[in-house]
N, C-alpha and C positions, 0 to 999 in steps of 0.2 A: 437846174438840176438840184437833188434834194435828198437826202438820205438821212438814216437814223443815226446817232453818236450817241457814245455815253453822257449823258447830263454832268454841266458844270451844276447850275444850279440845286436839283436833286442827287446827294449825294447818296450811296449806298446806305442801307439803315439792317443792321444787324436788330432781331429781336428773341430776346432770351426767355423760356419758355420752362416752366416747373408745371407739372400737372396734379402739383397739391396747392398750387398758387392763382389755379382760375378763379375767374370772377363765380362760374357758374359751372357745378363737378355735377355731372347727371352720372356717372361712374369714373374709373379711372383712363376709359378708354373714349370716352362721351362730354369734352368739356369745352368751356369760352372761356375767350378771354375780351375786354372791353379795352379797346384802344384808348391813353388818357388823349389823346389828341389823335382827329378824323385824319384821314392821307387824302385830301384832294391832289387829282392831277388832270393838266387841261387834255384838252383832246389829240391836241401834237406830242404827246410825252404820255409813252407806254412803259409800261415797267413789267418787270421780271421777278419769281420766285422760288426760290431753291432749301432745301433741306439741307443746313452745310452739315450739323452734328445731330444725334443722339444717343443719347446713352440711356439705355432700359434695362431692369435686372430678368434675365430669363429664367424664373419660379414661375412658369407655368405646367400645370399638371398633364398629361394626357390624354387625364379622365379628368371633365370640369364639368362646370355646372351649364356649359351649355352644351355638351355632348355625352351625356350620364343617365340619358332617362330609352327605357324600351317600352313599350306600348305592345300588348298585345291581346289580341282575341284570339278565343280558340272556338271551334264547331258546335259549343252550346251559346254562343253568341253572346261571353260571358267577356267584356274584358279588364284588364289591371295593370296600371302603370308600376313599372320597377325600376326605383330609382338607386343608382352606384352612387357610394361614395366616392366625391374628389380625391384623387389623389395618382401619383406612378404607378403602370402597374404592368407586371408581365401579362402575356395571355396565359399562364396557368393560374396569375394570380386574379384577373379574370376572370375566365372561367367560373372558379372559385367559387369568387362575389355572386357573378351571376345562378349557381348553385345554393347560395346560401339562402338568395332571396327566393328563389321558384319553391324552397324546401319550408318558407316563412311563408309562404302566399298567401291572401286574406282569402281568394277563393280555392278549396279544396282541390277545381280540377287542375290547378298550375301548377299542384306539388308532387304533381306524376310526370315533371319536366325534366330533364336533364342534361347536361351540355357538356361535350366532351372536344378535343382541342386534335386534328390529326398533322402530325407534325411533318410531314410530307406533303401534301396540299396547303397547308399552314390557312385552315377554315378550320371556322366551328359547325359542330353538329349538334341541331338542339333534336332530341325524342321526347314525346308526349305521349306517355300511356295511356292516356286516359280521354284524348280526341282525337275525332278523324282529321281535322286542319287545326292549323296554326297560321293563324295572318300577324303580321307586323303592322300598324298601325301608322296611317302617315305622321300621326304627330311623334311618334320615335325620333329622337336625338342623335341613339349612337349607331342608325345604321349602318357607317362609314366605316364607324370601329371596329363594330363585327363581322364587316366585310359584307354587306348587302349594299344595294342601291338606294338615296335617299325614297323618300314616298312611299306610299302603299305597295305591299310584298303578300304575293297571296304565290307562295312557290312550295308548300310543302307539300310532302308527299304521303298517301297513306301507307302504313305496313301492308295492307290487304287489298285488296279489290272490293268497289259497289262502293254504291250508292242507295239512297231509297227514300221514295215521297208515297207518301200513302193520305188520301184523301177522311175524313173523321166520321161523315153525315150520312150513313144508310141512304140510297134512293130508288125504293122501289115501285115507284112510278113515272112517266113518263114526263117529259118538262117541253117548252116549247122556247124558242131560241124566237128574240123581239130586234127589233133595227134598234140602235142607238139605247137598247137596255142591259142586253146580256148576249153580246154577239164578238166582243173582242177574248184572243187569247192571245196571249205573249210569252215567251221563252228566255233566258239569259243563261248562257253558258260559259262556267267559268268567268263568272267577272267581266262576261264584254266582249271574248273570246268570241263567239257566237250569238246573235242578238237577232231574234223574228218577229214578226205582228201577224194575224190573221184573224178579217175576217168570217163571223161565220155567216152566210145567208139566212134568212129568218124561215121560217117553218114549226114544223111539228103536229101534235108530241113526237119528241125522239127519246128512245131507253139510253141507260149508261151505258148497254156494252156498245152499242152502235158508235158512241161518243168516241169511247177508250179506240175503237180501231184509227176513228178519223184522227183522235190525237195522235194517235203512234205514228200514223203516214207525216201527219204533219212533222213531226219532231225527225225524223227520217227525212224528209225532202230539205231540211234546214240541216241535215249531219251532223244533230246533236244524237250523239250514245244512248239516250236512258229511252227503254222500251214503256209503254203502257200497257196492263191488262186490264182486265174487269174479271174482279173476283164474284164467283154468283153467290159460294156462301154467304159471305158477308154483304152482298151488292154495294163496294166503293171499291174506287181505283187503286191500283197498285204500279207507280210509277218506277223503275229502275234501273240502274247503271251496273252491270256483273261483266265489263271489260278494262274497265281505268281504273288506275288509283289515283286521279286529279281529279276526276269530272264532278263540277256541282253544277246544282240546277235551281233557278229561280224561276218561277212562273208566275202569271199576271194577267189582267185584264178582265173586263166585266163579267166572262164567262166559269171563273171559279166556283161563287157560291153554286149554280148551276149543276155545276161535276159533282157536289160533294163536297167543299174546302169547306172550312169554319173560318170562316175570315175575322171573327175576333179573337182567336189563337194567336198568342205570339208566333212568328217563324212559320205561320202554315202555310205556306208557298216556297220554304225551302228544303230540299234533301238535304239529307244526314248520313254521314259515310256508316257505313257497314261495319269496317274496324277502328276501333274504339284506341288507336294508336297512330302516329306518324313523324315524321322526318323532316327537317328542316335546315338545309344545309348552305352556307356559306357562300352568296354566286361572286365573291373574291377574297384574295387574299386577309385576313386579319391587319388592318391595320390602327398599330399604336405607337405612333413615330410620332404622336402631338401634331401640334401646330410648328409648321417647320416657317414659316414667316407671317412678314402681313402687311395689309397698306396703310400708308400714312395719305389723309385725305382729307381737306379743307372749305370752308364753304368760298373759296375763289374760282372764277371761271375761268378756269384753264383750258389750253388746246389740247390735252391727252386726250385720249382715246381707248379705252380700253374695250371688255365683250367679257365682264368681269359675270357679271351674276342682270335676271331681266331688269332689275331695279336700278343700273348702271350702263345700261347699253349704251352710253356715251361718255360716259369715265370722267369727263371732264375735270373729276375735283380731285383724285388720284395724284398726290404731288411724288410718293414714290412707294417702293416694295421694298420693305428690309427683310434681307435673310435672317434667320436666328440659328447661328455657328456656334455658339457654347454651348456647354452641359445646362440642365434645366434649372442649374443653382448656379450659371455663372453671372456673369454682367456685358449685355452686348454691347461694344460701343462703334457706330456708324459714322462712318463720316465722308463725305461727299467729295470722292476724290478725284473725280473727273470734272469737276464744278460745274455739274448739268442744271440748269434752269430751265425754269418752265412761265412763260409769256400768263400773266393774267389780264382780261379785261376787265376789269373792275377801275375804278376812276373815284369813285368812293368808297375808303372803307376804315369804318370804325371798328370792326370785332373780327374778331380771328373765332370762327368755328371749327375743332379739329375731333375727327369722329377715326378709331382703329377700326381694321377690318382683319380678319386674321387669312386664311389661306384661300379659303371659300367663298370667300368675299361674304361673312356674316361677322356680325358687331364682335369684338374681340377686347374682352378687358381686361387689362393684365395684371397681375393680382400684388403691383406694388408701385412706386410712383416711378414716375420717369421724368428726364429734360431734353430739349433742345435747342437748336438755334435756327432760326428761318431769318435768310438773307433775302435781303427787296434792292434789286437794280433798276436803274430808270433811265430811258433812253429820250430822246429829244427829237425830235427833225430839226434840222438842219438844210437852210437853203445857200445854195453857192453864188449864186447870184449875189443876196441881197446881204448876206453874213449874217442874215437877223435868229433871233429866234423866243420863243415866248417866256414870258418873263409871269413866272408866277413861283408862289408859296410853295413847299411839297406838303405841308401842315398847316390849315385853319386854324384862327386863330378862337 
């Protein structure tokens, strides 16, 4: 019979930790430290590690440099990053910012933006007078702040109804539709919303208005909204949407130049809303509570387990989550009061890699130095039989 004991021979080793005293500071939240001497342990002697202390001053902003930036395009397919200054801030104050920069914009149509705060839903409403959409940009920072969803946000709404695609190239003669040259057409609605392909059989010649009906069926048998006609004054297509105030429309496939499209035109295969205004509202709450904790996590292989963020699906290196319970100017100090350990397999280890995470499980760096202490337990086997047990170093020499 055989079981684990605490090690005579490996004793507990306390190790004290300054994160302006690493070997190697890639930030304050991003650092190594170099063991002066390896930890060998043989294969019968597992050890344990635990978070006993730290202490971190909690000065972190709200608004920081890695939740501070908005991304956005508007319906002339025009876009501009707006970046906030770091720092506390209420949502009027907020707001504010976010006003001050839309009214500074390097492009003209983003100073016809403006965001206003309703204190009863407690969301922002951004209006744009001067586009029919407003997209949020996946590379956007604060969309947690403002109360959107991380990722691409294509949720605004226009003031007015329509839409409208209007083809450039006169065709007043007939065209002929080839296999594998000018026979595909495609539809996108809304972003993905509705998504078709079709081809066409080869034939001809066939006129445009003949065309404009089969489109409209098509786009009708796929219940995308926008109607097609064929104008005969001008002979080019008149594509549109006079039921929604969402619907956009992308079209595609080898069949364009064919209809009319100028296909070296920026944007000729997309509709352009009808009102030159829209709405962009809040789908949660405003929040600016900061960063209310974060992980402490090590390059040892640990048994945790967490479902933190895809880059973590097995947590392993998660040695713990600190709340952060003071005011933003206070001083947190943790300390491990249930003396929870956590099992590493590691047998070699010369450096301590220790990387912050903040709530989200994204890199978190706290904008002042911090200490602690990580405690190393070592267990032995033990056989009852024989009394024996392995007789080594816990440090190379």
């Amino acid at each position: 019979m055989s079981y684990f004991r605490e090690s005579f021979e490996y004793q507990p080793i306390q190790i004290f930790l300054n994160s302006n005293c690493a070997d190697v500071i890639r930030s304050r939240g991003d650092i190594s430290y170099n063991l002066r001497r390896t930890i060998n342990l043989p294969s019968d002697t597992i050890g344990y590690v635990s978070l006993r202390e730290l202490t971190i001053p909690n000065t972190n902003y709200n608004i920081s440099s890695s939740n501070n930036t908005l991304v956005l395009m508007d319906s002339h397919f025009i876009q501009e990053t707006f970046t906030i200054t770091p720092g506390n801030y209420t949502v009027n104050e907020l707001k504010d910012a976010l006003n001050a920069k839309f009214a500074a914009a390097t492009n003209a149509s983003y100073r016809g933006i403006t965001v206003t705060y309703d204190t009863n839903s407690n969301k922002y409403k951004f209006t744009d007078t001067a586009a029919g959409y407003l997209y949020i940009q996946s590379t956007s920072t604060m969309n947690s702040v403002i109360g959107f969803e991380s990722g691409f946000i294509d949720a605004s709404v226009r003031n007015g109804v329509g839409a409208t695609l209007r083809t450039t190239i006169q065709k007043t003669v007939g065209f002929a539709i080839t296999a594998g040259t000018n026979d595909v057409f495609t539809a996108n609605y809304n972003s993905g919303q509705i998504v078709g392909s079709h081809t066409f059989p080869a034939g001809g010649p066939f006129t445009l208005a003949s065309f404009a009906t089969a489109l409209d069926a098509q786009l009708g048998l796929w219940g995308i909204p926008f109607r097609v006609t064929y104008d005969s004054v001008t002979t080019k297509l008149f594509i549109f949407d006079n039921t929604t105030t969402t619907g956009s429309l992308v079209l595609g496939g080898s069949s364009l130049a064919s209809f009319g499209f100028n296909t070296a035109l920026a944007f000729y295969n997309m509709s352009s809303p009808t009102s030159t205004a829209c709405t962009l509202t809040s789908q949660k709450i405003v929040d600016l509570s900061g960063n209310n904790s974060f992980y402490f996590t090590t390059n040892l292989g640990l048994g945790n387990h967490s479902f933190l963020a895809t880059n973590n699906m097995q947590g392993q290196n998660v040695l713990a989550k600190i709340q952060l319970t003071t005011e933003s100017t206070g001083i947190e100090f943790y300390s491990n009061l249930t003396s929870f350990k956590s099992r590493f397999y590691d047998n070699n280890i010369s450096s301590l890699h220790i990387v912050l995470y903040d709530e989200d499980f994204l890199p978190w760096t706290p904008s002042s130095d911090w200490s602690c202490v990580l405690e190393m337990t070592f267990y032995e086997k033990y056989d009852v039989a024989t009394k024996t047990k392995p007789k080594n170093l816990l440090f190379s020499n």
